[in-house]
N, C-alpha and C positions, 0 to 999 in steps of 0.2 A: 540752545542747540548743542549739542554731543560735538566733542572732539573731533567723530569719525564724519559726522557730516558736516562739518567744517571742511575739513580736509579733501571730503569727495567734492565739497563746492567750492572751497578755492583752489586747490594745488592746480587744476589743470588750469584756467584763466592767469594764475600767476606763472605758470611755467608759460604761457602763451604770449604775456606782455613782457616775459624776458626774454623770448625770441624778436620779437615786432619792437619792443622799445629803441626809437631812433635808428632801428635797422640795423643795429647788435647784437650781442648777445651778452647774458649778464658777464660786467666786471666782476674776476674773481677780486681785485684788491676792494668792490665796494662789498661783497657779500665778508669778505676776511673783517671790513669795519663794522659792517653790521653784529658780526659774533664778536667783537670785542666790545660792542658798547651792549648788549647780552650780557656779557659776562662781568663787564665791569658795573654796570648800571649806572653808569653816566658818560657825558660827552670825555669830559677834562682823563678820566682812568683810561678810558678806550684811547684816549689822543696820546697818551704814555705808553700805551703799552703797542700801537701800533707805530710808534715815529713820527706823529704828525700836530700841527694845530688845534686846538680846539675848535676853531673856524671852522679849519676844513674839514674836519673829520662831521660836524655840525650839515654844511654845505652837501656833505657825500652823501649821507643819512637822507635827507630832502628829494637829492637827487635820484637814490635809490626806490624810493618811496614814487616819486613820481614817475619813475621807469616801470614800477611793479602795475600802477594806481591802485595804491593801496596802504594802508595807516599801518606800522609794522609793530611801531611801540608806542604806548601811553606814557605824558611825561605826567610824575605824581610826585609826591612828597618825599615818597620813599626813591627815588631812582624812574629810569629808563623801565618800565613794565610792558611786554610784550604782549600785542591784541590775538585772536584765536587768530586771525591770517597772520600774523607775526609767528605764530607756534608753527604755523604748516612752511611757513616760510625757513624756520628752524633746523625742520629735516634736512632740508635739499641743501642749504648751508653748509650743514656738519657734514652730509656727505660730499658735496666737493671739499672740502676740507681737508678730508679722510684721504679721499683719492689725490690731492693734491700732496700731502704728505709722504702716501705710497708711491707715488713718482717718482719722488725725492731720495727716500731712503734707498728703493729698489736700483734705483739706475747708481747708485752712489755706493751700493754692497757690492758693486762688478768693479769700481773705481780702484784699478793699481796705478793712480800717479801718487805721488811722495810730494803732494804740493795741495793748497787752497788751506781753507780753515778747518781747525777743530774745537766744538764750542764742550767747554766742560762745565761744570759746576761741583762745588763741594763748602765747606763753612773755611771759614776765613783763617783759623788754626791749623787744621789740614793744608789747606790751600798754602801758606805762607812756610810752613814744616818739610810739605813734601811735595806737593804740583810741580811749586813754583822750582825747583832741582831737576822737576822731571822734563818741564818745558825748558831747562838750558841745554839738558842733556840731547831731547829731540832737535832742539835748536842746531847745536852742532853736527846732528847726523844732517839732517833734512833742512835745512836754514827756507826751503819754499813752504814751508808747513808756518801757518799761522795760528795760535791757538785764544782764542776768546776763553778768558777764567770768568768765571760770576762766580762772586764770594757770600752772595747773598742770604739772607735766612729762611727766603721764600723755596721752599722745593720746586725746582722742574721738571717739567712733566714730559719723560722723553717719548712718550707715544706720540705726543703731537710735535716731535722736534725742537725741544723748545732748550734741547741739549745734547750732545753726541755721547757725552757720558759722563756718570755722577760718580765722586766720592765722598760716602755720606757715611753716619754711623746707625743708619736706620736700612735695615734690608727688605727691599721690595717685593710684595706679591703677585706681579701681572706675570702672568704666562710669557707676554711677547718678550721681555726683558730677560738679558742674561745677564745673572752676577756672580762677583768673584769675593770672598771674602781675606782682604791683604793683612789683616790683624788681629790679635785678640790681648789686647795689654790689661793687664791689672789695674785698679784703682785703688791709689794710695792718700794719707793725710798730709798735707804738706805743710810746711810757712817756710819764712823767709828771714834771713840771720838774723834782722834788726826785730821784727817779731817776738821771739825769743828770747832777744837781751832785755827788751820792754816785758814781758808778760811771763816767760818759762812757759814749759811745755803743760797741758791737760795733765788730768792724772784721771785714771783710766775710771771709770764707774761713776764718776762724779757729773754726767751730762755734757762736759766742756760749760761746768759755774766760772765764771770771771774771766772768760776767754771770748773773744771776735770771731765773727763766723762772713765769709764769706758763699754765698749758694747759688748754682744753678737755678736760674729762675724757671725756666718749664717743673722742676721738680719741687719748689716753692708752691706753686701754682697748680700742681696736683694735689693738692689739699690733704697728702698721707703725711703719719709720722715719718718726720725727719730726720734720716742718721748720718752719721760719717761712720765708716768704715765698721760700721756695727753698732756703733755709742750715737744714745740718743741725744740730740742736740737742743734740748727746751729747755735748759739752765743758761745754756750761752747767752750771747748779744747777737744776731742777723746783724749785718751793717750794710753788706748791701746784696742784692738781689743782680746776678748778669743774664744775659741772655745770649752768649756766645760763649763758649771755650776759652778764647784766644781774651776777650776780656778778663773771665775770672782767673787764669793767669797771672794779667797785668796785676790782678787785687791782690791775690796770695803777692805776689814777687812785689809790689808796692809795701806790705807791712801790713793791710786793712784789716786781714786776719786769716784762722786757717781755712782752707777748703781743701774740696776734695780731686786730685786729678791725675791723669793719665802716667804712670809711672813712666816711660819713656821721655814723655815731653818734660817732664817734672824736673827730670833728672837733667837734660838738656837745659833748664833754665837756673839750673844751681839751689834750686830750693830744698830744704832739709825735711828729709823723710819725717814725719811723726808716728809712733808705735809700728815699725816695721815688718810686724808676725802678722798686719792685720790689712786682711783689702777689702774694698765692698763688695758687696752680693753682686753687683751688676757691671760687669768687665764693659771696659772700652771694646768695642767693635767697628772698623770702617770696611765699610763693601764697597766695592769697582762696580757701577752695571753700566750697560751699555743696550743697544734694541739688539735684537738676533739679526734682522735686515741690512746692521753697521759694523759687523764684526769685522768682515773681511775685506771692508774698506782701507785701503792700504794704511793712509793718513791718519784713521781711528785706530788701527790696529799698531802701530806705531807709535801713539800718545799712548795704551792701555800698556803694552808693554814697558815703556819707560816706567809709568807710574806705579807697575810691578815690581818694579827693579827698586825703585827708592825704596818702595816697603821693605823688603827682600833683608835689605842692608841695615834695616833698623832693629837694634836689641826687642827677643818678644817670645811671640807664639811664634814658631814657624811651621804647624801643622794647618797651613792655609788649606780652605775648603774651595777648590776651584771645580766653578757649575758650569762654567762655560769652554767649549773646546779653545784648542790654539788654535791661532790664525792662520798658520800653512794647513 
């Protein structure tokens, strides 16, 4: 049976036993578990990522099912597999989803109080560099403003709310999204004093032969030839592999060996420049976005400006590319 006629044959009877089921009408908190165990494909990820037990989240599923009558997902080897009335059930999900988010954002772009949360997200370097300055400074304006940081590696997805606004070094493509670009720093060679008195510095054309390397792991992991600052690195030693900023830091400022990093932060951390004439191809960049719906949210508009400000004041580019209007 075709998709469409699927659809023409269940959507109405399931939109029918979500009105008539026990004399309600669907939970939106059981349809929100049902897209989380969708997307997670299993009970245990969907129970993380919504707040709840595995039990219950188990329990809700059952019960939602028996409200629909009807089998929503196959349980298989691979995960949580949705059946074709699970796929029509899918729609009408993602759209109260949608519309439940549009609520949200809409009634909350007219919000002038200077109080509730602001949830932000950005990697754990940034976040510790420059948020965390900008949450003291909203702090003492606005002390009813609460701000949830997630320092995590996982991107959030702010169509769906899942963050009020990102400072990230990857610039987004959605239309609904407005960004601000706070930086544009150089990338330098680094190491750290004890480094040096153990090993001396490269010498230029020779690969980095008998020298430690520390690297970004996403760029490890792109499987191109690897350089620092121009010089290719296949004579060195890799030692180790990060997969945050704020980590391979720690490795450069530990001794492990040279990398490559953020000339502002670099310098901040006391680590000694190596071949100074030379950066790499590909500049540090961190962008602000936020939704266009949350801009003139007083509370968001008030953490984006803070967060402005701390860039503002850090050595760099100062010809920031601002995409999004000001907030009066």
């Amino acid at each position: 049976m075709a998709n469409d006629e699927i659809a023409q044959r269940f959507s109405r009877p399931l939109m029918q036993n979500c009105i008539e089921a026990e004399g309600s009408s669907l939970n939106w908190d059981d349809t929100r578990i049902f897209l989380a165990i969708y997307r997670e494909r299993s009970l245990r990820g969907a129970a993380r990522l919504v707040g709840l037990d595995q039990a219950t989240v188990g329990r809700r599923l059952a019960a939602l099912e028996r409200a629909l009558g009807a089998t929503l997902f196959l349980r298989t080897s691979n995960g949580y597999v949705l059946t074709p009335v699970g796929e029509v059930a899918l729609r009408w999900a993602e759209k109260m989803e949608q519309s439940a988010i549009d609520l949200v954002r809409q009634t909350q772009g007219v919000d002038e109080r200077l109080a509730g949360e602001v949830r932000v997200t950005t990697t754990d370097a940034i976040g510790l560099e420059f948020v965390m300055s900008a949450i003291r400074h909203l702090h003492d304006e606005h002390p009813n403003v609460r701000v949830l940081l997630d320092t995590s590696t996982q991107v959030q997805n702010l169509a769906r709310r899942e963050a009020d606004i990102a400072v990230r070094t990857i610039k987004p493509d959605n239309p609904d999204l407005l960004t601000r670009r706070l930086a544009v720093w150089p990338v330098g060679l680094y190491a750290s004093v004890d480094y040096l008195e153990r090993h001396g510095e490269p010498v230029p054309g020779e690969s980095f032969e008998g020298h430690d390397l520390v690297c970004y792991l996403p760029h490890m992991q792109a499987r191109r030839l690897l350089t620092f600052v121009g010089e290719p690195i296949h004579a060195g030693r890799i030692v180790s592999g990060l997969n945050s900023s704020l980590l391979l830091r720690a490795a450069v400022g530990a001794g492990l060996g040279l990398g490559e990093l953020a000339v502002p932060i670099a310098e901040r951390d006391g680590l000694v420049r190596i071949w100074p004439d030379r950066v790499s191809a590909m500049a540090y960049e961190v962008w602000m976005v936020t939704h266009k719906d949350l801009r003139h949210t007083a509370r968001v508009s008030a953490m984006i400006d803070h967060i402005a400000k701390v860039f503002e004041e850090t050595p760099g580019d100062k010809k920031n590319s601002v995409e999004f209007p000001p907030s009066s």
